[in-house]
Backbone bond lengths (Angstrom), bond angles and torsions (degrees), N, CA, C in turn:
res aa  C-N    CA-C-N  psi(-1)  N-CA   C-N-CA  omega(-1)  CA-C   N-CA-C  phi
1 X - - - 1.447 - - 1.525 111.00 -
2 X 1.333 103.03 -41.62 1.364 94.13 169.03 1.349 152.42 -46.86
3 X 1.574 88.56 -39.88 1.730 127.68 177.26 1.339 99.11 -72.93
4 X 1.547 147.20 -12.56 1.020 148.27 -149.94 1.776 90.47 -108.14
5 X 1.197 110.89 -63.24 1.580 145.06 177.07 1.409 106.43 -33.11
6 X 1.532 113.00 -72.78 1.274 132.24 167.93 1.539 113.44 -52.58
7 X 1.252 111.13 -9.74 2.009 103.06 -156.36 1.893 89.26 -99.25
8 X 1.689 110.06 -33.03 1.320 132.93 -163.72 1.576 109.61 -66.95
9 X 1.511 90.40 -47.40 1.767 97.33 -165.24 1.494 101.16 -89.71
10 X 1.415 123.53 -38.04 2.200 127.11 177.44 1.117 113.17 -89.47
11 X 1.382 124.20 -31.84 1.924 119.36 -170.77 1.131 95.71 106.16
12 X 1.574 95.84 160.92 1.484 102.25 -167.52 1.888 103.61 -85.01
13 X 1.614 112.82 -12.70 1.608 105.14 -177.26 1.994 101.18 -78.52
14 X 1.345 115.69 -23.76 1.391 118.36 170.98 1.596 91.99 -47.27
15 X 1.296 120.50 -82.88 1.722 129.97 -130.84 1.924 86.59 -78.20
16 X 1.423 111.15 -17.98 1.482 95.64 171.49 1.886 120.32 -82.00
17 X 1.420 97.97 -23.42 1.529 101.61 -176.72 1.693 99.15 -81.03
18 X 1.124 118.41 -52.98 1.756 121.57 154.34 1.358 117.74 -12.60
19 X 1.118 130.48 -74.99 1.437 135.92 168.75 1.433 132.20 -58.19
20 X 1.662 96.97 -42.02 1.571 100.92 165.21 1.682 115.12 -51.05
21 X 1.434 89.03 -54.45 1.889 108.13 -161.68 1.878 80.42 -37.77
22 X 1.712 102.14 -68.56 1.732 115.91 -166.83 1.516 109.34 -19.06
23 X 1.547 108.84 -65.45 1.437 118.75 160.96 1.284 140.53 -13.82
24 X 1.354 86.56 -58.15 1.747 106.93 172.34 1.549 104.86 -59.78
25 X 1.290 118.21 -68.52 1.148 127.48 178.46 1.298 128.07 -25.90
26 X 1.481 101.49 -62.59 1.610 107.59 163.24 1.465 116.60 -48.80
27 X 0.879 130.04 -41.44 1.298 130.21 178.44 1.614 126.22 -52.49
28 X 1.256 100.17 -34.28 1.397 134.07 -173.30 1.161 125.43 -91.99
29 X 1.507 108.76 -5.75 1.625 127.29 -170.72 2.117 113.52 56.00
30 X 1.151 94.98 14.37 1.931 106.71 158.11 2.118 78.43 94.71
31 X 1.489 115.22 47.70 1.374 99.02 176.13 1.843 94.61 -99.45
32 X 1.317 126.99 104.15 1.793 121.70 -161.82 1.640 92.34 -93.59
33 X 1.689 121.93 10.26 1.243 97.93 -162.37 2.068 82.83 -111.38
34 X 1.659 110.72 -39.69 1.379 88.66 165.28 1.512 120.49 -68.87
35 X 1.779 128.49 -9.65 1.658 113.92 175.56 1.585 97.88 -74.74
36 X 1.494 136.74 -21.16 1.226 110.03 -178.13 1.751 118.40 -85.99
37 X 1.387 96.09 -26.57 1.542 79.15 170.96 1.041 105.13 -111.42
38 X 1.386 136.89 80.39 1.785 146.76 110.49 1.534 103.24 -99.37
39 X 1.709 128.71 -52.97 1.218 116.05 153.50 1.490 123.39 -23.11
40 X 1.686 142.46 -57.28 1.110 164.86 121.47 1.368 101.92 26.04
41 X 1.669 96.00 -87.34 1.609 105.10 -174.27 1.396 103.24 -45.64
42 X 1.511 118.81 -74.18 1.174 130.97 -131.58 1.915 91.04 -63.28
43 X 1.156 114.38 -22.14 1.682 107.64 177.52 1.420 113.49 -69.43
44 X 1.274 107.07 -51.62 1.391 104.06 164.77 1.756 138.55 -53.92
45 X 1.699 102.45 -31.77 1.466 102.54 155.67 1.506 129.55 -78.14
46 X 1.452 104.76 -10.95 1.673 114.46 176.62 0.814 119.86 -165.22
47 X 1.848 98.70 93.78 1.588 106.69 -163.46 1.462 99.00 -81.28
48 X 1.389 107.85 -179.44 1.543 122.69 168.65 1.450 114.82 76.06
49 X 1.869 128.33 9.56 1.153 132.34 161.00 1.055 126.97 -73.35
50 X 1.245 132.39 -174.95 1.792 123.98 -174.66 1.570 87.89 -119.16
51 X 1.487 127.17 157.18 1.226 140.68 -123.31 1.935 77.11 -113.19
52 X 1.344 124.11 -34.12 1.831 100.99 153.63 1.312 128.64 -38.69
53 X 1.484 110.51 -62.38 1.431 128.71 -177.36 1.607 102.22 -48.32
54 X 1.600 132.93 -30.17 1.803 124.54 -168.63 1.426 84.92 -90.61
55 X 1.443 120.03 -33.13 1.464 96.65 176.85 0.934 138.10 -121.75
56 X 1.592 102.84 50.24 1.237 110.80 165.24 1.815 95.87 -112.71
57 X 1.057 125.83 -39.93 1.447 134.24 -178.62 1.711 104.73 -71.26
58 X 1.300 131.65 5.28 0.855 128.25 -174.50 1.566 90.25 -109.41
59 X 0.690 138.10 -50.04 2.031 152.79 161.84 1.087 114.75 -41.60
60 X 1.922 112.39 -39.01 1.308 114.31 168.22 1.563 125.50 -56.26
61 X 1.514 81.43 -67.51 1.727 98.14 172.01 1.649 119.38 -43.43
62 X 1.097 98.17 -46.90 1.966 99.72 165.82 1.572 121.51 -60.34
63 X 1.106 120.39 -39.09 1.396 139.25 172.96 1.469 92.03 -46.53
64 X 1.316 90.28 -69.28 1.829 94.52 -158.11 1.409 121.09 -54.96
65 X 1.547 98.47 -49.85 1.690 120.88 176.04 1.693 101.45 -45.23
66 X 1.092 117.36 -37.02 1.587 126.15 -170.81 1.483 106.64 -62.27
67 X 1.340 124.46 -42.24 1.202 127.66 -145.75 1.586 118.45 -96.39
């Protein structure tokens, strides 16, 4: 219900960048100061994306680096 609430009053690209960001986080063990600067970089290597697209390629790149 919540997700419904939240989706009504921000849009549905809010409650998707919301969750992504969350994502990130987990990944990171809740470190928001290294998710902002890889977000950071990745704007500066490709400007003019929408702030999903850094974090989703920022998740990528971790994914991958992981493996």
């Amino acid at each position: 219900m919540a997700k419904v609430i939240y989706n009504v009053e921000h849009g549905i690209d809010e409650l998707r960048d919301y969750e992504t960001y969350s994502r990130l986080l987990a990944m990171l063990q809740g470190d928001s100061t290294a998710a902002s600067n890889l977000v950071s970089q990745q704007q500066q290597i490709h400007p003019g994306k929408t702030y999903h697209w850094y974090l989703e390629k920022v998740i990528y790149d971790l994914e991958r680096d992981r493996r």
